[in-house]
C-alpha positions as CSV (number, residue, x, y, z in Angstrom):
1,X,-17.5,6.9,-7.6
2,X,-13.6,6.9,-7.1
3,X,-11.7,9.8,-8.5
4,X,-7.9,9.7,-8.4
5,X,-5.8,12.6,-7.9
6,X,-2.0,12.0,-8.8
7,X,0.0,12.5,-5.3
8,X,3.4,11.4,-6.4
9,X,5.8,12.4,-4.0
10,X,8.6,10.9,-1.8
11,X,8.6,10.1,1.8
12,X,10.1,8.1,5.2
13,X,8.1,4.9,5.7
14,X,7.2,5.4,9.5
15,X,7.0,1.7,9.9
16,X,10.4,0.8,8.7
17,X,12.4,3.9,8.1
18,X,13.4,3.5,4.6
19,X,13.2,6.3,2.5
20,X,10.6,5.7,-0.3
21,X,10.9,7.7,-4.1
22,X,8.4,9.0,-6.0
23,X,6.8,6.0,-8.0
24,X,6.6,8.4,-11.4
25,X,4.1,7.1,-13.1
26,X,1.3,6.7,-10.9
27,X,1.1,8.1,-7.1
28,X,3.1,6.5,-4.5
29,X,0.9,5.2,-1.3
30,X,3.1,2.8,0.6
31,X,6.1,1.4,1.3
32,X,8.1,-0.6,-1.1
33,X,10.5,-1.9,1.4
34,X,7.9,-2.9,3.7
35,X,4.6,-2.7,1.9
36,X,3.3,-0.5,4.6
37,X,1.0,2.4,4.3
38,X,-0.9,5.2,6.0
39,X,-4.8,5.9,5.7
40,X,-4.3,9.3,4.0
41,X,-6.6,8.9,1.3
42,X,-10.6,9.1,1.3
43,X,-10.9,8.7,-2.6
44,X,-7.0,7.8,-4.5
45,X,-4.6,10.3,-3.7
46,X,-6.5,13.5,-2.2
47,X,-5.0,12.8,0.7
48,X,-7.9,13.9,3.0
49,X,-8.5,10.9,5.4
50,X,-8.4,12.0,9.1
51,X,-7.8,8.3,10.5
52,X,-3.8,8.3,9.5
53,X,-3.9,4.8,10.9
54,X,-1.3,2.1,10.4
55,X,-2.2,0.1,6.8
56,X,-0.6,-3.1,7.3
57,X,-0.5,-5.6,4.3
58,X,-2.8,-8.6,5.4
59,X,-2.4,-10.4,2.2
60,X,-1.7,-10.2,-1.4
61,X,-3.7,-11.9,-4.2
62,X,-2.6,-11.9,-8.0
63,X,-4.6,-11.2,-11.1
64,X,-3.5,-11.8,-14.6
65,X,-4.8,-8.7,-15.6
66,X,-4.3,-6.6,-12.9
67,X,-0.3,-8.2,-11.9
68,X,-0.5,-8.7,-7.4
69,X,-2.6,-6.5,-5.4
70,X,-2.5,-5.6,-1.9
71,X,-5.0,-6.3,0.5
72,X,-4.4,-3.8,3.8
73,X,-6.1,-3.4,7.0
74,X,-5.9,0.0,8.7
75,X,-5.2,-0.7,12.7
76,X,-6.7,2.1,13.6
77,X,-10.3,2.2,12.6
78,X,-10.2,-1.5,10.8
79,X,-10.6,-0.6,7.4
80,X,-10.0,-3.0,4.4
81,X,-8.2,-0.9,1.2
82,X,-6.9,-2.9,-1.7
83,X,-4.0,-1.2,-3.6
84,X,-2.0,-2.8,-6.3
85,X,1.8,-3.4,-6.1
86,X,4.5,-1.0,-7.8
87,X,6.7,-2.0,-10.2
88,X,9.5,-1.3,-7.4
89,X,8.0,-3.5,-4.6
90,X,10.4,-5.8,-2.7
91,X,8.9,-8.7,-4.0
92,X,10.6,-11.2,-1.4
93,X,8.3,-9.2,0.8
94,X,5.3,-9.9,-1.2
95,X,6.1,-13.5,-0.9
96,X,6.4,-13.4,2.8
97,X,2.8,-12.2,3.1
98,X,1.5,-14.5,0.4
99,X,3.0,-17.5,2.9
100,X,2.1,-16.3,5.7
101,X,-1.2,-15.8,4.5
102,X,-1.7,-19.5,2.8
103,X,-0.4,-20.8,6.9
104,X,-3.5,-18.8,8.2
């Protein structure tokens, strides 16, 4: 069973460079410029995963209930990890990977 730990705090997207906020009403785990992540989490937000691979957004895929959802796959050890987008997310960005995605 998942257990989430609230791990809200701000950071430097090492893929882009932009400088990411605290989300504030969940935990922040990737990049909202870039969609980018880090494997740093084991179980939501503990922050005890040892790969600290590259998660790069593979593709997105939208649920009426649960709004668009992230689909990442670390580049490192190759895991799959499903996160759902913030509220902040560039959401031209989104797009891009929902296109390039549907051209696969």
């Amino acid at each position: 069973m998942k257990t989430f730990k609230k791990n809200d705090n701000s950071f430097t997207c090492i893929v882009c460079g932009a400088y990411v906020p605290p989300l504030k009403y969940s935990s922040r785990d990737h990049c909202n410029h870039c969609l980018h992540s880090v494997h740093v989490d084991i179980n939501p937000g503990d922050r005890q995963n040892t790969c600290l691979g590259i998660l790069k957004p593979i593709s997105v895929t939208s649920s009426s209930k649960k709004g668009y959802i992230i689909n990442y796959k670390c580049e490192k050890c190759g895991e799959l990890h499903n996160n759902k987008a913030s509220a902040d997310d560039n959401f031209e960005t989104i797009l891009n990977i929902m296109r390039e995605n549907s051209l696969r």
